[in-house]
N, C-alpha and C positions, 0 to 999 in steps of 0.2 A: 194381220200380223205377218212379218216375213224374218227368215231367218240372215241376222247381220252376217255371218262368215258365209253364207253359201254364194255362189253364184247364179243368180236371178235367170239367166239365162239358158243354165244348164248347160253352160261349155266345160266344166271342172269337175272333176269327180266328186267332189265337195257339195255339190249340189247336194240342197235337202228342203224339203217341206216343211220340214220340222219348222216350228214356231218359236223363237227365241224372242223378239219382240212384240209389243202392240202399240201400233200408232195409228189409231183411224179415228178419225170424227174431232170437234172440238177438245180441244184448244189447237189440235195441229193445223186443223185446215182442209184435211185432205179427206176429199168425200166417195170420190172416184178414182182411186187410180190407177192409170194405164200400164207402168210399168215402172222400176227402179234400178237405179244406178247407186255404186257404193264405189267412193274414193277409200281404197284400202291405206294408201301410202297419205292420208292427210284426214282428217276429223271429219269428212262430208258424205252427206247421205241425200241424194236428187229423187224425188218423187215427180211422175210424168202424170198430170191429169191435162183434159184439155184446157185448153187457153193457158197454161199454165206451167212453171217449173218449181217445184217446192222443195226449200235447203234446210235440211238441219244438220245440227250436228251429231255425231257418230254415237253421244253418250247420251242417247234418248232415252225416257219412258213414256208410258203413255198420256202425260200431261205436258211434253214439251211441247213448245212451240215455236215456228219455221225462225230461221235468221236471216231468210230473204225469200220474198215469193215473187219470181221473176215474170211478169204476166204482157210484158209488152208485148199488144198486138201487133205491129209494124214488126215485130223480129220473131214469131213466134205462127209458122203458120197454121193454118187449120186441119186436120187429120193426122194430125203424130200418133204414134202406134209405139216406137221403142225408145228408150233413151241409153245411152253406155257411157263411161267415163273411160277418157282417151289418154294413158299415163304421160304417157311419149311426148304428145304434145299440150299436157294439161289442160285439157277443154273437156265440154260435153258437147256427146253427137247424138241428135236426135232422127227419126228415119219416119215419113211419112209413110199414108197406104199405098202410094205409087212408089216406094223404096228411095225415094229422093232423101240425101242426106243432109241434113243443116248441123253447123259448126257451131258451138258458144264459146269466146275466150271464157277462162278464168282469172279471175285476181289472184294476188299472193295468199288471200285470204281462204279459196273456191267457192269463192261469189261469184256470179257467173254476171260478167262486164257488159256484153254484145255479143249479135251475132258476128262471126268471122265470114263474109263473103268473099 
C-alpha cells in the first residue's frame, strides 16, 4: 500500500507511511515494486518494477487495473532503481544503479510515448 498525497521520496514534509491505498498483486500487475511516481497536477500514478513501468489512474482501489504497462526493452534499461515525475517538462525520469538518468515523453493523456534521448 502507499500513501497517494505523500511524497514517496520523502522530500516534503507530507511525507507519511501511513497507508491510504492498496494496490499489490492481481488484477494490477505489480508484483514487485521498485518505487513510485505520482502526477499530482494530472490523474497518474507510475509504478517502477523491473523491465517495466505500470500507469494507473489516480482514482484506484485495490481491484484496478494498469491503463498502460510500458515494458519495451529497447527503451527501458536494466537496473532502474527510482522513477519521479518531471512537472516542468511533463515526462518521467527514471535513474539507474550507476545514477544514470533516462527521460520518458508523455502524451496529452500521461501515457508514457518513448524514451527522450
Amino acid at each position: 500500500g502507499f500513501n497517494l498525497y505523500a511524497d514517496v521520496n520523502g522530500k516534503r514534509s507530507e511525507h507519511s507511511v501511513e497507508v491510504k491505498k492498496k494496490l499489490q498483486g492481481p488484477p494490477a500487475g505489480i508484483l514487485a515494486p521498485l518505487d513510485l511516481a505520482i502526477n499530482n497536477s494530472g490523474p497518474k500514478l507510475y509504478v517502477l518494477e523491473e523491465g517495466k513501468i505500470i500507469v494507473f489512474n489516480k482514482n484506484i482501489n485495490e481491484n484496478s487495473k494498469p491503463i498502460q504497462i510500458f515494458n519495451d526493452m529497447n527503451q527501458l534499461p536494466e537496473g532502474l532503481e527510482t522513477i519521479d515525475y518531471n512537472k516542468d517538462f511533463n515526462q518521467i525520469t527514471v535513474k539507474d544503479s550507476h545514477q544514470i538518468i533516462y527521460k520518458y515523453l508523455l502524451d496529452e493523456n500521461g501515457l508514457i510515448k518513448k524514451r527522450d534521448d
